[in-house]
C-alpha positions, 0 to 999 in steps of 0.5 A: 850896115847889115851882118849876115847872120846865119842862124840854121844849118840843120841836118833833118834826122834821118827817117827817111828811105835812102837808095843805096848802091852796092856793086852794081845792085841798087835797093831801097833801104831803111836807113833804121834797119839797114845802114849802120851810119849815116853820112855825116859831115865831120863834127857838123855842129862845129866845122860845118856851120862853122864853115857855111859861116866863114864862106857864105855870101848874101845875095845882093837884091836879096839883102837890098830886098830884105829876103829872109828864110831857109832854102832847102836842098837835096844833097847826094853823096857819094861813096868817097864822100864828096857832094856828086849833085844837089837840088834844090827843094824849096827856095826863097829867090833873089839868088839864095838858092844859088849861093846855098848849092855854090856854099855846098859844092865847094864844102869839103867832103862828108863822111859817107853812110855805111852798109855793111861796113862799106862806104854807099852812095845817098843823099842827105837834106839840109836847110841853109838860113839866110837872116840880116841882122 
């Protein structure tokens, strides 16, 4: 039989513009000059892979079909830190794209970016690897 092995979650560095909500006005920021933190998820290298390992499920035609590879996602936090929306960027088929949003909307919530001191709404993209072993 065939183990799942998940090889990469990985959280592309943050290089990129963010739209930030405060109060009632939105801007765009650059996240190296203006947010003090990004969101993150707590100690992600450890509870967060860890995490996707202990709950993913590999799609049945894909692991019947040998569907390797990464699916790419658009993840929006909010200011409390729970995931509000997720789009899909770049897929592999075979249902992949679908476990990797069911997999992170039921994660538990992130720590969000910060301006100012305050909690902001913005979005993250992460990379969720579907390997057989």
């Amino acid at each position: 039989m065939q183990k799942l092995l998940l090889v990469l979650m990985m959280i592309i560095p943050s290089f990129f513009m963010v739209t930030a909500s405060i109060g009632n006005t939105f801007s765009s920021l650059s996240n190296r000059d203006s947010i003090s933190r990004m969101n993150s998820y707590s100690r992600m290298s450890n509870e967060g892979i860890e995490y996707l390992q202990n709950n993913i499920v590999y799609p049945f035609l894909a692991r019947h079909n040998g569907i390797e590879g990464k699916v790419k996602l658009k993840l929006y936090i909010s200011r409390n830190g729970s995931i509000t929306k997720v789009k899909t960027m770049e897929g592999i088929g075979y249902g992949c794209e679908e476990e990797a949003v069911r997999l992170v909307l039921q994660m538990p919530k992130w720590n969000p970016a910060k301006f100012k001191g305050k909690p902001i709404e913005s979005s993250r993209i992460i990379l969720i690897g579907f390997y057989l072993n």
